[in-house]
N, CA, C and O atoms as CSV, one atom per row, in Angstrom:
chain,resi,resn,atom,element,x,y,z
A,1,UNK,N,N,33.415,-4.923,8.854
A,1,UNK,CA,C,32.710,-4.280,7.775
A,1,UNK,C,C,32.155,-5.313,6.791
A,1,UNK,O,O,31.138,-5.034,6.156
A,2,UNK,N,N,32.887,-6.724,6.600
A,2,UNK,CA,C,32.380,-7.471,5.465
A,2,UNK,C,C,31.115,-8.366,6.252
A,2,UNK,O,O,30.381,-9.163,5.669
A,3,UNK,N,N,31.054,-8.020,7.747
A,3,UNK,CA,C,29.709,-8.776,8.183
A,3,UNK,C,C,28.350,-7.955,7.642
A,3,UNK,O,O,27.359,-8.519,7.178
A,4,UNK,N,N,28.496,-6.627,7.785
A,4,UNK,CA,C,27.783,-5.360,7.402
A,4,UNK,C,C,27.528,-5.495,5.946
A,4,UNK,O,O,26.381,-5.292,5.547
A,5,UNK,N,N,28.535,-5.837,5.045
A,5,UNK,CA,C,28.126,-5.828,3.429
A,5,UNK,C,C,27.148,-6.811,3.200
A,5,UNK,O,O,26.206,-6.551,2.451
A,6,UNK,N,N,27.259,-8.021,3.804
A,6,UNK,CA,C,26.633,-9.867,3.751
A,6,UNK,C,C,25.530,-9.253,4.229
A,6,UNK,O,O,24.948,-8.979,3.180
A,7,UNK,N,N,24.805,-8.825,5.167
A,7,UNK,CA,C,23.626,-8.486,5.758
A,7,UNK,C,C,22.955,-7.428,5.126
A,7,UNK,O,O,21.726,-7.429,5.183
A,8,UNK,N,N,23.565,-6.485,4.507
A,8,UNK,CA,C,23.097,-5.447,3.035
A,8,UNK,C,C,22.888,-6.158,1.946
A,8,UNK,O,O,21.947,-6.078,1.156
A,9,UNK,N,N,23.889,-6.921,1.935
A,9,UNK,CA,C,23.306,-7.866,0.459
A,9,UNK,C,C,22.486,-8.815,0.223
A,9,UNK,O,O,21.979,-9.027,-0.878
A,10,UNK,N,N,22.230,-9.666,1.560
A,10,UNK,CA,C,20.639,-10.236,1.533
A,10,UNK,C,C,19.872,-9.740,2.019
A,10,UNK,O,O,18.913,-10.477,2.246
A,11,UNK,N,N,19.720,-8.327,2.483
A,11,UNK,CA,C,18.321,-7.369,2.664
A,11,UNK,C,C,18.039,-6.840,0.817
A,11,UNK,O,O,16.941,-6.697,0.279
A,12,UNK,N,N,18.712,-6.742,0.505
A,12,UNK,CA,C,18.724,-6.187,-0.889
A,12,UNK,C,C,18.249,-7.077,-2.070
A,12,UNK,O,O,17.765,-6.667,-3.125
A,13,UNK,N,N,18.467,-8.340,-1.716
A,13,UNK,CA,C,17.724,-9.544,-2.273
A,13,UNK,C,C,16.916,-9.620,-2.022
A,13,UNK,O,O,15.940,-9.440,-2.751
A,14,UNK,N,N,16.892,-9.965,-0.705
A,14,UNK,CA,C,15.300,-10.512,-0.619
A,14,UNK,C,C,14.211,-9.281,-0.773
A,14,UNK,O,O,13.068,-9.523,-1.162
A,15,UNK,N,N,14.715,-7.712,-0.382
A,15,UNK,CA,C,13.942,-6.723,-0.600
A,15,UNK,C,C,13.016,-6.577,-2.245
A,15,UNK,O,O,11.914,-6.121,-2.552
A,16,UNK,N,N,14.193,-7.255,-3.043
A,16,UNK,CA,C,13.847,-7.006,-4.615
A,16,UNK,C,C,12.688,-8.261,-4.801
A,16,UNK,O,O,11.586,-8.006,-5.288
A,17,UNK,N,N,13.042,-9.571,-4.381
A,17,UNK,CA,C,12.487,-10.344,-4.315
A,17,UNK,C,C,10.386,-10.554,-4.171
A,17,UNK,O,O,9.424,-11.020,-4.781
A,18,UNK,N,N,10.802,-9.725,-2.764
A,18,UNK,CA,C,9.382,-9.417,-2.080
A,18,UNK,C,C,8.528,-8.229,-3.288
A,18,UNK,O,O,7.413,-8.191,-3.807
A,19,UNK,N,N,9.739,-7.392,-3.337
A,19,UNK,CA,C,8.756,-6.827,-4.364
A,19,UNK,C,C,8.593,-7.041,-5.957
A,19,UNK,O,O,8.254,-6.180,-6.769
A,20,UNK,N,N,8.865,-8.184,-6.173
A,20,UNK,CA,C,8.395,-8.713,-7.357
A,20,UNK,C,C,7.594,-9.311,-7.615
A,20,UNK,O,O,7.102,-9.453,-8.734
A,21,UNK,N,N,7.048,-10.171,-5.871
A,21,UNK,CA,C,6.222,-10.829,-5.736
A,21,UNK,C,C,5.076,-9.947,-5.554
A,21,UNK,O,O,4.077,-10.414,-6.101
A,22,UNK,N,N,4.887,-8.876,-4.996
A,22,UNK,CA,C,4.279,-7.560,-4.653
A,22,UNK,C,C,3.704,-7.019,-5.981
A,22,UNK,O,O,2.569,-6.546,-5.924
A,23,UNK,N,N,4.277,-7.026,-7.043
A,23,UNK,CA,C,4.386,-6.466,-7.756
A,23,UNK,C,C,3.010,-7.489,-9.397
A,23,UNK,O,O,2.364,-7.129,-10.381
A,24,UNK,N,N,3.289,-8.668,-8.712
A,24,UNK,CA,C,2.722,-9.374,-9.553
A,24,UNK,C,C,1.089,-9.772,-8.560
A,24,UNK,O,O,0.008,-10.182,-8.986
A,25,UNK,N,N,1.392,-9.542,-7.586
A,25,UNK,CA,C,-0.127,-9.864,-6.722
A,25,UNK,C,C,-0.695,-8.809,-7.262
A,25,UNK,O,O,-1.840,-8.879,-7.709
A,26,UNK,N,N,0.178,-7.450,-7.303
A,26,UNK,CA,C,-1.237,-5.968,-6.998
A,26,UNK,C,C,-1.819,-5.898,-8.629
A,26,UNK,O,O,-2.853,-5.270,-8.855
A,27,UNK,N,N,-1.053,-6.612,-9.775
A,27,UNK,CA,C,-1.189,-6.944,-10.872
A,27,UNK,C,C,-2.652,-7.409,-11.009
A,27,UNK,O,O,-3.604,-6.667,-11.248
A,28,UNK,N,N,-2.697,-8.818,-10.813
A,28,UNK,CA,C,-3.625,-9.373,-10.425
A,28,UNK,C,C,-4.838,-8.888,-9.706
A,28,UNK,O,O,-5.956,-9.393,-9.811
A,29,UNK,N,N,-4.598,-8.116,-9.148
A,29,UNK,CA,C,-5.696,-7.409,-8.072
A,29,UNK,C,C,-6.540,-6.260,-9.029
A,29,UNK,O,O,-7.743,-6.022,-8.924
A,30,UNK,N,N,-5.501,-5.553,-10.079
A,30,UNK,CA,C,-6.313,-4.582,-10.337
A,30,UNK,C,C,-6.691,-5.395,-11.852
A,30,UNK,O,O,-7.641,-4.844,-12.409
A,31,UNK,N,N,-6.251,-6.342,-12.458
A,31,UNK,CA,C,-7.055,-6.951,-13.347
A,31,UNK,C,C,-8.266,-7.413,-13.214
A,31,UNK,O,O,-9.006,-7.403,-14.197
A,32,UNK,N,N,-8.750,-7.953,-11.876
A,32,UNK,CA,C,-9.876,-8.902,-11.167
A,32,UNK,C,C,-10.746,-7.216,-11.151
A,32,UNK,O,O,-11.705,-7.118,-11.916
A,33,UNK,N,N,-10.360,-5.938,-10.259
A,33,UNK,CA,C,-10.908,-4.747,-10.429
A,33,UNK,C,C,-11.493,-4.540,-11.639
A,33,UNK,O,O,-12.675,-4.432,-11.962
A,34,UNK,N,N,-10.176,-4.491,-12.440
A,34,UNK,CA,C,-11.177,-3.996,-13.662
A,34,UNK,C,C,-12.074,-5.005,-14.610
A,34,UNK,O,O,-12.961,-4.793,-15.436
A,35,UNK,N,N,-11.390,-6.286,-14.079
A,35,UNK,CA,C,-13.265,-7.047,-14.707
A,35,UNK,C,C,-14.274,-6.651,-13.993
A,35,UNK,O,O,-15.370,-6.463,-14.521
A,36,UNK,N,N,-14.048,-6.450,-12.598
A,36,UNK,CA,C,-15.794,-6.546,-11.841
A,36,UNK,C,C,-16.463,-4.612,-12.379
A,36,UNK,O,O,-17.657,-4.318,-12.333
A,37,UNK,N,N,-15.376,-3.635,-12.816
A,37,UNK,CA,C,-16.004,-2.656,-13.369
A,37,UNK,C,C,-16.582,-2.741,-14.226
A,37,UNK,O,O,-17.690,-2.217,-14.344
A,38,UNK,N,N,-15.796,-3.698,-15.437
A,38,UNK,CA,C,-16.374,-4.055,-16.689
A,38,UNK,C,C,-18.336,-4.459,-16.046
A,38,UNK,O,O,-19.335,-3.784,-16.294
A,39,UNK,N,N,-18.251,-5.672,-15.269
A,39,UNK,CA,C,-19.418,-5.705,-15.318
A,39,UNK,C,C,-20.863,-4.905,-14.524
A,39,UNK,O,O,-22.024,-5.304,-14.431
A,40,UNK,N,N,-20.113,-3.457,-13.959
A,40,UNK,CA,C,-20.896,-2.809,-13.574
A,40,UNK,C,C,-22.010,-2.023,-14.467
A,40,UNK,O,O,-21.595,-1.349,-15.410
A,41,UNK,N,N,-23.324,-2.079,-14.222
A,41,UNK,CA,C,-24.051,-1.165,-15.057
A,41,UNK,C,C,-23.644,0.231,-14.782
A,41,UNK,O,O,-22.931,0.357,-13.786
A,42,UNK,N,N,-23.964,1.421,-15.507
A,42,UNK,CA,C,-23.325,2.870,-15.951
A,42,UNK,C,C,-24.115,3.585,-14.810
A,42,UNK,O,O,-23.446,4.459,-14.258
A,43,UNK,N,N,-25.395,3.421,-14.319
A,43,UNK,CA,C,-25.899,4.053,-12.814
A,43,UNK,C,C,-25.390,3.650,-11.889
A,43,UNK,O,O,-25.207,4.546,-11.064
A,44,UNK,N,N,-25.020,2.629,-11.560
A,44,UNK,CA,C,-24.546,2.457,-10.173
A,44,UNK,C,C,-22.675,2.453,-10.209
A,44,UNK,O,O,-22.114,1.966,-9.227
A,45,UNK,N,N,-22.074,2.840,-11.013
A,45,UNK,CA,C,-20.968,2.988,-11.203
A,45,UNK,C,C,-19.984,4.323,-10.069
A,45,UNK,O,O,-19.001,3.971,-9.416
A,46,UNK,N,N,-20.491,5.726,-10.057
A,46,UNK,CA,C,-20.371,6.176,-9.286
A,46,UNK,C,C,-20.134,6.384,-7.380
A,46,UNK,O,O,-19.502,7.098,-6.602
A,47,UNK,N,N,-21.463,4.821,-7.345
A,47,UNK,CA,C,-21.645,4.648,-6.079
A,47,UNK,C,C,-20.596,3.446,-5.607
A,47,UNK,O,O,-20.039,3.579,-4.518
A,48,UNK,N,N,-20.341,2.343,-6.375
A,48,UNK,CA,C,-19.338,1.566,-6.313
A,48,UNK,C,C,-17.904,2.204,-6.448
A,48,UNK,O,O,-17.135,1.966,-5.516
A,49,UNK,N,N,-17.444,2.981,-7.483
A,49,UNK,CA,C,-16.273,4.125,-7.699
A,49,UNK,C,C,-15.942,4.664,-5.801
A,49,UNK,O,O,-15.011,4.167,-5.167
A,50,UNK,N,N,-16.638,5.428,-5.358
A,50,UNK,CA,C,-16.721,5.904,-4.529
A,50,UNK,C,C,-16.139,5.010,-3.301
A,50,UNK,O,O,-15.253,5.424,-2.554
A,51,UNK,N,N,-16.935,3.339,-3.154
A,51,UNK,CA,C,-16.676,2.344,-1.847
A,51,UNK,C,C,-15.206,2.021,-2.374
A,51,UNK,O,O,-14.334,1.831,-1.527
A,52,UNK,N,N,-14.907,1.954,-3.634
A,52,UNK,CA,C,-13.699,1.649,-3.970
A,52,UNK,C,C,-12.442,2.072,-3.566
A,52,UNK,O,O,-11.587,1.472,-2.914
A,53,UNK,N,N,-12.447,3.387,-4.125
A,53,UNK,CA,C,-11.553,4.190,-3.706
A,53,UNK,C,C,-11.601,5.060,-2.341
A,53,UNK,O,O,-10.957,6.094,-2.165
A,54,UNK,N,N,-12.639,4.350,-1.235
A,54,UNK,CA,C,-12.635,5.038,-0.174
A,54,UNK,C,C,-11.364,5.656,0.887
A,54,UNK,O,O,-11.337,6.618,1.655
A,55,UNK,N,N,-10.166,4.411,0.453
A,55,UNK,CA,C,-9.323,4.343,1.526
A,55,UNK,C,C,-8.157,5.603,1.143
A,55,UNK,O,O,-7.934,6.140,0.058
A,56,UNK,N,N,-7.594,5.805,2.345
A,56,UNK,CA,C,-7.054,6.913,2.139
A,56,UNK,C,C,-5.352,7.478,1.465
A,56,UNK,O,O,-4.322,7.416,2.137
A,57,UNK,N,N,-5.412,7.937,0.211
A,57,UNK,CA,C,-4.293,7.980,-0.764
A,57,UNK,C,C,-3.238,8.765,-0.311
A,57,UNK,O,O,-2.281,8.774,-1.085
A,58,UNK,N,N,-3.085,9.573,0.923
A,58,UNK,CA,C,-2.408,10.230,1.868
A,58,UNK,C,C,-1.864,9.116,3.216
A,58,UNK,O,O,-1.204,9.424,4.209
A,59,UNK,N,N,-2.306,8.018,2.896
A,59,UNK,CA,C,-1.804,7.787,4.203
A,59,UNK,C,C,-0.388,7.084,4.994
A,59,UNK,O,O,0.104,6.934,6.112
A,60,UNK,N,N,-0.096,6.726,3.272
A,60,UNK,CA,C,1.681,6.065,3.246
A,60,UNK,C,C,2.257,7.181,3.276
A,60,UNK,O,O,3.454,7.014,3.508
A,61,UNK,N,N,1.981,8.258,3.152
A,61,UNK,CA,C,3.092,9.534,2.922
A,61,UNK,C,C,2.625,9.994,4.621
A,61,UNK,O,O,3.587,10.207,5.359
A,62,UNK,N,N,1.748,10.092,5.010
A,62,UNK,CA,C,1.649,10.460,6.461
A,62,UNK,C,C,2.018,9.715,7.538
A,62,UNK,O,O,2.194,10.285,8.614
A,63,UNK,N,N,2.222,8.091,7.398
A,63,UNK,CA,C,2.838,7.213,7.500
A,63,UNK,C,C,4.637,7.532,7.797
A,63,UNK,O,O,5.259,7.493,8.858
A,64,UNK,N,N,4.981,7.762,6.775
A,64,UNK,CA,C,5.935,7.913,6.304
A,64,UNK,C,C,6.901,9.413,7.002
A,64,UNK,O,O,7.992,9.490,7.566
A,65,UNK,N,N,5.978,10.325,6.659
A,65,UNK,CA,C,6.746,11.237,7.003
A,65,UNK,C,C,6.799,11.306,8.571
A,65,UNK,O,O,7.849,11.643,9.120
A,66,UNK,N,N,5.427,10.918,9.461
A,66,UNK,CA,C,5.908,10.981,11.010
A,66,UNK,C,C,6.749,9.948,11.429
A,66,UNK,O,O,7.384,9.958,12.483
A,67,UNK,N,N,6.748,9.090,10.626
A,67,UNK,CA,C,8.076,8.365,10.894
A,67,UNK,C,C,9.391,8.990,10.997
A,67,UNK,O,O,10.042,9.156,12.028
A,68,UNK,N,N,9.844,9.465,9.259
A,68,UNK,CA,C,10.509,10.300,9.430
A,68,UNK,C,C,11.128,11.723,10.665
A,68,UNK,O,O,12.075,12.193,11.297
A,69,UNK,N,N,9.830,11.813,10.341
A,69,UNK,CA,C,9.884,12.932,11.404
A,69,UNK,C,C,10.714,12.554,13.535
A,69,UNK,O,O,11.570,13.041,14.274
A,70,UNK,N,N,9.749,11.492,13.557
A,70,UNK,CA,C,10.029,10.985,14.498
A,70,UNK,C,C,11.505,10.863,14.915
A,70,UNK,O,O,12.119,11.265,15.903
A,71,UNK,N,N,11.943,10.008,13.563
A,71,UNK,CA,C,13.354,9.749,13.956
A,71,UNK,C,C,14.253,10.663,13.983
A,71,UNK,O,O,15.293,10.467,14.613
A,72,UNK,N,N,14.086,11.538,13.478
A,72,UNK,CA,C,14.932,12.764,13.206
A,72,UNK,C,C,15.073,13.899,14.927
A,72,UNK,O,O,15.928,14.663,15.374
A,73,UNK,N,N,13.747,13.421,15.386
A,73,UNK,CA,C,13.648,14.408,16.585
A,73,UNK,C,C,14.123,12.940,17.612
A,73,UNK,O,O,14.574,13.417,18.653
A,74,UNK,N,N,14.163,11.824,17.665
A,74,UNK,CA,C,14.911,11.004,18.213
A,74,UNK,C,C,16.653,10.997,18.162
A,74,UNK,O,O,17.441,10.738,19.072
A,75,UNK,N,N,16.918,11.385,16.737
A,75,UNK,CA,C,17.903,11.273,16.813
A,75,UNK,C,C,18.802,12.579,17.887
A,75,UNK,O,O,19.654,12.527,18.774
A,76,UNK,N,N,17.972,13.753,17.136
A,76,UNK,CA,C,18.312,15.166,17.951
A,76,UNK,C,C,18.154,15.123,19.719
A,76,UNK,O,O,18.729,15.850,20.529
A,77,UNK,N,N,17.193,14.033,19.976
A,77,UNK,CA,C,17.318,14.446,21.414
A,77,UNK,C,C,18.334,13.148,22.148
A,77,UNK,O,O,18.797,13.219,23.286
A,78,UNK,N,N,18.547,11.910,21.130
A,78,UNK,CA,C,19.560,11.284,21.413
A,78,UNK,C,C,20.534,12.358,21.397
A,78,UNK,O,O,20.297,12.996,22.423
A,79,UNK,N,N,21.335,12.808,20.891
A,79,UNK,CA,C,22.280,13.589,20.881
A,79,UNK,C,C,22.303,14.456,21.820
A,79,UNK,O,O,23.158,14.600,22.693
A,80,UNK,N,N,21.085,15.207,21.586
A,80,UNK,CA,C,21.441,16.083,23.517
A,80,UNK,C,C,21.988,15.546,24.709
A,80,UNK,O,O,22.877,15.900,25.483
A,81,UNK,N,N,21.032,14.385,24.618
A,81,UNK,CA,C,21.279,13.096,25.724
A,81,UNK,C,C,22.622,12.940,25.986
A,81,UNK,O,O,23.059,13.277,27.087
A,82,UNK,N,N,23.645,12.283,24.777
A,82,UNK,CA,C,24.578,11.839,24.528
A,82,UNK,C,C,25.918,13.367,25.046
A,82,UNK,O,O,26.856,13.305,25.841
A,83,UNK,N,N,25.555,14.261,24.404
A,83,UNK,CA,C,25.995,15.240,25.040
A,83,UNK,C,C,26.348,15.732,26.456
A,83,UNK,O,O,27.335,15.969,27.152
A,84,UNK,N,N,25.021,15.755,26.499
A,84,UNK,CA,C,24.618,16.381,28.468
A,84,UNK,C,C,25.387,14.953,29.165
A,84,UNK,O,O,26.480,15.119,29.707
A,85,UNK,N,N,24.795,13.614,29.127
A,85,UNK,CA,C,24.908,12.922,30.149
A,85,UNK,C,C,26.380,11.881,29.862
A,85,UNK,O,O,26.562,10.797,30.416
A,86,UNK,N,N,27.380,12.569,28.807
A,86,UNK,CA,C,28.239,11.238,28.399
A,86,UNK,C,C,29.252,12.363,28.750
A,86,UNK,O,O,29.041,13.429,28.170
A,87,UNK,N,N,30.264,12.320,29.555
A,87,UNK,CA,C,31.346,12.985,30.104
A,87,UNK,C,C,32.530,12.578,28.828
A,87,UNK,O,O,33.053,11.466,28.750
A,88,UNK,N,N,32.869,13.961,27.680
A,88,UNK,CA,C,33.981,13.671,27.228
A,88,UNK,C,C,33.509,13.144,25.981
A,88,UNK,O,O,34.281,12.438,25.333
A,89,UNK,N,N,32.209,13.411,25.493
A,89,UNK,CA,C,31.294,13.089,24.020
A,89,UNK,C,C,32.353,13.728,23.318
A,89,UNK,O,O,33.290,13.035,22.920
A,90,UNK,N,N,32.334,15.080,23.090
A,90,UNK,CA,C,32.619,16.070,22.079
A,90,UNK,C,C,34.422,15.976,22.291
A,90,UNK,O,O,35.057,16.336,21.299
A,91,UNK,N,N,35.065,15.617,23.250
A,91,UNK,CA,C,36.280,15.829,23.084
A,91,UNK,C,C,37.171,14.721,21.658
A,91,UNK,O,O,36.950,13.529,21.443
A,92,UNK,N,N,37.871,15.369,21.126
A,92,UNK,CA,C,38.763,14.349,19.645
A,92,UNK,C,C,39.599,13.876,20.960
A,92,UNK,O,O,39.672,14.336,22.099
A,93,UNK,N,N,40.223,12.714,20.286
A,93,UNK,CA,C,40.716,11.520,20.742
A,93,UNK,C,C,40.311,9.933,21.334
A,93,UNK,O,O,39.142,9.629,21.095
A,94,UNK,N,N,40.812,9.288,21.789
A,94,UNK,CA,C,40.819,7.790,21.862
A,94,UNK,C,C,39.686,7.710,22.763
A,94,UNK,O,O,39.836,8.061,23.933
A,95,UNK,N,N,38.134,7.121,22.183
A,95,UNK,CA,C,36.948,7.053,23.294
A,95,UNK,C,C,36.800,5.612,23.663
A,95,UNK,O,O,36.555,4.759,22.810
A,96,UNK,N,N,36.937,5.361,24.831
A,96,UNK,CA,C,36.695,4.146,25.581
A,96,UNK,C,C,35.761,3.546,25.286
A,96,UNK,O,O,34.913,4.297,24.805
A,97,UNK,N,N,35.243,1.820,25.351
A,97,UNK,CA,C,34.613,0.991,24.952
A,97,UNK,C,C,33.631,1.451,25.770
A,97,UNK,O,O,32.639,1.636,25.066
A,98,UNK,N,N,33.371,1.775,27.091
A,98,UNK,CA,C,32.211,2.568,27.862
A,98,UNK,C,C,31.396,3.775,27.129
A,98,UNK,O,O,30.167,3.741,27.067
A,99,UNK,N,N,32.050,4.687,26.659
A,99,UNK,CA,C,31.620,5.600,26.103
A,99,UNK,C,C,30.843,5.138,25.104
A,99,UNK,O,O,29.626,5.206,25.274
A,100,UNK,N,N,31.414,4.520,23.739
A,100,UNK,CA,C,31.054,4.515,22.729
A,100,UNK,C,C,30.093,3.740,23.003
A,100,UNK,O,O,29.216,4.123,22.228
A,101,UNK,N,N,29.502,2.546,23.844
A,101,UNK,CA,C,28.830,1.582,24.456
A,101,UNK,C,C,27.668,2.437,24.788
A,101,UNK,O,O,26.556,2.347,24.268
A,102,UNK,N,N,28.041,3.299,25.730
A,102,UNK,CA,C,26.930,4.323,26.490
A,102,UNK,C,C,26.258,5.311,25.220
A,102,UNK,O,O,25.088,5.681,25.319
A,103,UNK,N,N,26.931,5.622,24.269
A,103,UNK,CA,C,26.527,6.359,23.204
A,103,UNK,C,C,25.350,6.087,22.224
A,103,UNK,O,O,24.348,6.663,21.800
A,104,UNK,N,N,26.105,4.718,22.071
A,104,UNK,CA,C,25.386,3.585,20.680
A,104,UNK,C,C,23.847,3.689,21.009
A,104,UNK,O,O,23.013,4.062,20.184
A,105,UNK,N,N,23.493,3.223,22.635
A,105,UNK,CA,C,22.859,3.084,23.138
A,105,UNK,C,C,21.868,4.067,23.215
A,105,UNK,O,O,20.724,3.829,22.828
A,106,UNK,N,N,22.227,5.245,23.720
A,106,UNK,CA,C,21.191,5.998,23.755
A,106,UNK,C,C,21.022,6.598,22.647
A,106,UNK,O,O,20.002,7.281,22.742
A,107,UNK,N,N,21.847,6.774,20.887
A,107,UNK,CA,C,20.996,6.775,19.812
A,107,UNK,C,C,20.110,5.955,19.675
A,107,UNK,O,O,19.017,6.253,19.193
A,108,UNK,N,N,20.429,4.750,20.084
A,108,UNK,CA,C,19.362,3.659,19.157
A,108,UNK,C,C,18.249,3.533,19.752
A,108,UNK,O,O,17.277,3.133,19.111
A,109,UNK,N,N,18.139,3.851,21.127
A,109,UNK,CA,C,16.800,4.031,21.869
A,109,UNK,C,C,16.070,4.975,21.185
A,109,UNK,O,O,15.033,4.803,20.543
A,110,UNK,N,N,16.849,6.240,21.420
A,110,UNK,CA,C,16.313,7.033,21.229
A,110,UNK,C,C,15.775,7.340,19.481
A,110,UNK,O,O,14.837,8.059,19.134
A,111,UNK,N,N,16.297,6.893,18.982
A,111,UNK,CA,C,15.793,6.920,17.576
A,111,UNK,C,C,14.260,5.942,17.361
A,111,UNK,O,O,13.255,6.319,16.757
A,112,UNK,N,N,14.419,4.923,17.894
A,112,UNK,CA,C,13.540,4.267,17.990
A,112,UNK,C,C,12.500,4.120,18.485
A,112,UNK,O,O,11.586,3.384,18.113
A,113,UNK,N,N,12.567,5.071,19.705
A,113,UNK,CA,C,11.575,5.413,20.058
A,113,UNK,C,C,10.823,6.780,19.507
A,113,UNK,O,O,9.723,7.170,19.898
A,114,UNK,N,N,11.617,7.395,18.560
A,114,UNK,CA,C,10.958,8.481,18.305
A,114,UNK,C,C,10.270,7.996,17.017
A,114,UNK,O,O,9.328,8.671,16.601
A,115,UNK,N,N,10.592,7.048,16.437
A,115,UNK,CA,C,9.622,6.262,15.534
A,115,UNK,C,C,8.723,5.814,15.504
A,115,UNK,O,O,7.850,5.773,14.637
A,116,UNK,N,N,8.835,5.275,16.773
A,116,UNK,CA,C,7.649,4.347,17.375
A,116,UNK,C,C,6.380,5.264,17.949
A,116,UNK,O,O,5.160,5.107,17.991
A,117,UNK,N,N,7.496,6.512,18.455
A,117,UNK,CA,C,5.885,7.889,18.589
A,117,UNK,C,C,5.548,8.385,17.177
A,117,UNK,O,O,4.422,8.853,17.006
A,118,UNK,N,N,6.030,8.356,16.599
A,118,UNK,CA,C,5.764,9.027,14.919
A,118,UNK,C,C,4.819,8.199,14.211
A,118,UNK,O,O,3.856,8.578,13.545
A,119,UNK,N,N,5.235,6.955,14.448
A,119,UNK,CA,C,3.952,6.010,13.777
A,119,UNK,C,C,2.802,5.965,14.691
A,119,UNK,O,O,1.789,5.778,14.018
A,120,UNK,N,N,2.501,6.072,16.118
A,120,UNK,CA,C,1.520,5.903,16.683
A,120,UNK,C,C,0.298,7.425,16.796
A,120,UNK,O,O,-0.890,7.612,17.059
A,121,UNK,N,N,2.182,8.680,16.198
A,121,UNK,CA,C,0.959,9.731,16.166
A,121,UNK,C,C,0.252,9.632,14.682
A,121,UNK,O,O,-0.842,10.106,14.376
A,122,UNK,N,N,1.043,8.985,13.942
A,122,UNK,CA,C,0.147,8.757,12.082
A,122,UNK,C,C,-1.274,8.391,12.614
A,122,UNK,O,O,-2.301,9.037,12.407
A,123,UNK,N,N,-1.125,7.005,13.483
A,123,UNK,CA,C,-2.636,6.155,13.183
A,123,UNK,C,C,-3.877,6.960,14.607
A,123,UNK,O,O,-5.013,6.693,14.999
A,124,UNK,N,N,-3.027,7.798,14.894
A,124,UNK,CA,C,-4.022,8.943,16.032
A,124,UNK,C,C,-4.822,9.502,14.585
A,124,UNK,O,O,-6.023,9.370,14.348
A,125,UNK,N,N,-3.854,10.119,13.756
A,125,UNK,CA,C,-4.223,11.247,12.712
A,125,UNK,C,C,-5.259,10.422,12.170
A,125,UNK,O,O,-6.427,10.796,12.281
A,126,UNK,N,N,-4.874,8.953,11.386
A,126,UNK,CA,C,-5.853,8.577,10.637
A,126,UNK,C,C,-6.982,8.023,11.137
A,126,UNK,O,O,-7.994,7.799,10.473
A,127,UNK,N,N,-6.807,7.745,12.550
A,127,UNK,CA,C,-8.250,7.794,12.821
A,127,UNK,C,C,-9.253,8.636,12.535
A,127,UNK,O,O,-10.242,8.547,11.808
A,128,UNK,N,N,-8.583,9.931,13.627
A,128,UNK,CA,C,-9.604,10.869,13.787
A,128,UNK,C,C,-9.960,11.069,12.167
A,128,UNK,O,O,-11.158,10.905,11.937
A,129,UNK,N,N,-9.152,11.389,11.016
A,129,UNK,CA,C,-9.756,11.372,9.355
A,129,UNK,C,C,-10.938,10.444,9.148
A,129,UNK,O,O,-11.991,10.682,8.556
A,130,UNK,N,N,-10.470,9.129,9.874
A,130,UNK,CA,C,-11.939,8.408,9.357
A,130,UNK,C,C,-12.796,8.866,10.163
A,130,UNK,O,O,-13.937,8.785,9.707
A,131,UNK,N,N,-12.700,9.490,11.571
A,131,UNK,CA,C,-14.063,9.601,12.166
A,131,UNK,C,C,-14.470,10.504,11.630
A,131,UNK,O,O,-15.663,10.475,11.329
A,132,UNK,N,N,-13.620,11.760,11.258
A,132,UNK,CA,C,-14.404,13.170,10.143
A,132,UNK,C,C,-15.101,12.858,9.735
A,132,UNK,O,O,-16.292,13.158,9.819
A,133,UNK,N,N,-14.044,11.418,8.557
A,133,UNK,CA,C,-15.086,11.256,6.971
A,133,UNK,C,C,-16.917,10.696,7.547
A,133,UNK,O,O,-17.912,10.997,6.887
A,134,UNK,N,N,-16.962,10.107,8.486
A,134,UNK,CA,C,-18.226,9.244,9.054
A,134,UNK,C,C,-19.120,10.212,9.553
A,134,UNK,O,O,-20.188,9.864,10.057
């Protein structure tokens, strides 16, 4: 367990880390923005507004949630899996290094792969959105 805490506690560093650095780039980014608005004339403001904010403000949450999603139906069909094909899943008592081996396994596939379809069905979605928007 104290290998597990050491490996939480420098994801947790360096996580804070990255986003401080994150935090001071996007800074920067929208200061440089709002000078080049400053020097926009008041007619063509709309049409620049528009190229600006083209990209799509839905798409970390759609991102996000088929991820979510993904893993959740990974995890559920790991578990069927684990069920149906692991002789002696559901019984209480002492589970053999095979079992728990054979178990681990087909969650973590299976979770992972249901992620890996969740994110690939996001960037299906956001395509076809940009081909709409075009």
């Amino acid at each position: 367990m104290n290998e597990l805490m050491i490996v939480a506690n420098v994801a947790i560093i360096f996580g804070v880390i990255y986003k401080l650095f994150e935090l001071f780039a996007r800074r920067k980014e929208r200061m440089m923005l709002i000078e080049k608005l400053e020097n926009l004339s008041a007619e063509n403001l709309p049409d620049k507004l528009s190229m600006l904010t083209s990209g799509s403000s839905s798409a970390g949450a759609l991102r996000l949630g088929c991820l979510l999603l993904g893993v959740g139906l990974g995890l559920l069909v790991g578990y069927a899996i684990a069920y149906n094909a692991v002789p002696g899943y559901m019984q209480i008592g002492e589970a053999g290094w095979d079992m728990i081996n054979a178990v681990s396994i087909i969650y973590g596939a299976s979770t992972l792969l249901g992620g890996g379809l969740g994110l690939v069905v996001s960037y299906i979605i956001e395509l076809k959105l940009q081909q709409k928007k075009r």
